[in-house]
C-alpha positions in Angstrom: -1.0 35.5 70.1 0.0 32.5 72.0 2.6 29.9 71.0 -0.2 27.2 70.8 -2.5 29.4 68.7 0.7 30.8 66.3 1.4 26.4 65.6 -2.3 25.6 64.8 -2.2 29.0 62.2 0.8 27.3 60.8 -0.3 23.7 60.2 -3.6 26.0 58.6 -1.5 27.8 56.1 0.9 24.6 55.5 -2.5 22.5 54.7 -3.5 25.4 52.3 -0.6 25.7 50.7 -0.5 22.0 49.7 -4.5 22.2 48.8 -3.7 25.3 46.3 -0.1 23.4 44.7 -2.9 20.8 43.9 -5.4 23.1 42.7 -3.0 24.7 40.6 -1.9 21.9 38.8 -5.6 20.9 37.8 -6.6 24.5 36.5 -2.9 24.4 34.9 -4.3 21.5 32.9 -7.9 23.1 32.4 -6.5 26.3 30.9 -4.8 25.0 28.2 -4.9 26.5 24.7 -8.0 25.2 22.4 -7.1 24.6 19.3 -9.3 25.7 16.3 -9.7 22.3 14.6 -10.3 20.1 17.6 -14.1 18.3 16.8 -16.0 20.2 19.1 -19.1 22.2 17.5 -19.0 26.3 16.9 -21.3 26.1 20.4 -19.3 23.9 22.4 -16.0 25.7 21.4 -17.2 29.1 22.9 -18.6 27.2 25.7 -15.1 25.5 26.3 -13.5 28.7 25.7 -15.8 30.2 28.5 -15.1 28.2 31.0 -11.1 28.5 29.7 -11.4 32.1 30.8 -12.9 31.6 34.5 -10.3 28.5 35.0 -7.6 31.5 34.1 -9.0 33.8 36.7 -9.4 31.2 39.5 -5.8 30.4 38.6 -4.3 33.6 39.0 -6.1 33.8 42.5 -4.8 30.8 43.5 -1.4 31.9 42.4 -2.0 35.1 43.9 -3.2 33.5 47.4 -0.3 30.9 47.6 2.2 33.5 47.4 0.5 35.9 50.7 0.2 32.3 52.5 4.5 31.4 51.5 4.9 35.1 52.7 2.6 34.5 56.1 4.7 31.3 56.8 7.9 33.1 56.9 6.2 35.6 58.5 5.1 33.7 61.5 8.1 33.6 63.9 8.1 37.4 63.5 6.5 39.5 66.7 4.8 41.6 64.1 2.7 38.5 62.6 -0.7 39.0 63.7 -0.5 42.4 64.2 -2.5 45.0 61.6 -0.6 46.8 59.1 -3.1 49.8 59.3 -3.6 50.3 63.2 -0.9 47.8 64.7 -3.8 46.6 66.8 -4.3 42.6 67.0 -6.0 40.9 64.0 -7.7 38.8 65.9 -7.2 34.8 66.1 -10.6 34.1 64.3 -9.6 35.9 60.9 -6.4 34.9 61.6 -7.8 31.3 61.4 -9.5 31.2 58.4 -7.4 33.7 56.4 -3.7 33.4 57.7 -2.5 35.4 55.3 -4.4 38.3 56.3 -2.3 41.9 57.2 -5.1 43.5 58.2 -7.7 43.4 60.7 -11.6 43.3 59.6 -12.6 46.9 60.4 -9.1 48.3 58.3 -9.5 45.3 55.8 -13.3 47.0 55.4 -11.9 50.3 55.1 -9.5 49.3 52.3 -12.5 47.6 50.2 
């Protein structure tokens, strides 16, 4: 992986990172207890209580994906970044471009699913 191609996966992961601190904060808000006498119907309660329960799970992720992208960034200088976990073979610079935080390449990441 070039020096040009390792900056541009940088400024990616840098530009995610401050898209999922935002994120976080908003489903931080969203995922806030319901309390049992607030004026919303039986209905809308559950409803609210629903959608409680996928803002929690799209928050963990988020959590869970900020932390691989904080690891990739200090990870980037290192002449192992880019490389597979599995087969030490080169992930590739597209994968590498949409999901820098990826340790494996697409046929092991395939394997591992």
């Amino acid at each position: 992986m070039t020096k040009q191609e390792k900056q541009t996966i940088k400024e990616k992961i840098e530009d995610d990172i401050k898209l999922l601190k935002a994120q976080i904060i908003d489903l931080e808000t969203k995922v806030k207890p319901i309390s049992p006498d607030c004026g919303l119907g039986r209905l809308t309660r559950l409803e609210a209580m629903g959608e409680q329960h996928v803002n929690n799970k799209v928050l963990d992720e988020a959590r869970m994906r900020l932390t691989r992208l904080s690891n990739a960034l200090q990870r980037i200088d290192k002449p192992m970044f880019g490389i597979c976990i599995e087969c030490e073979e080169s992930i590739g610079i597209g994968r590498m471009s949409v999901r820098p935080e990826s340790v494996r390449c697409v046929e092991c990441a395939a394997l591992q699913q």
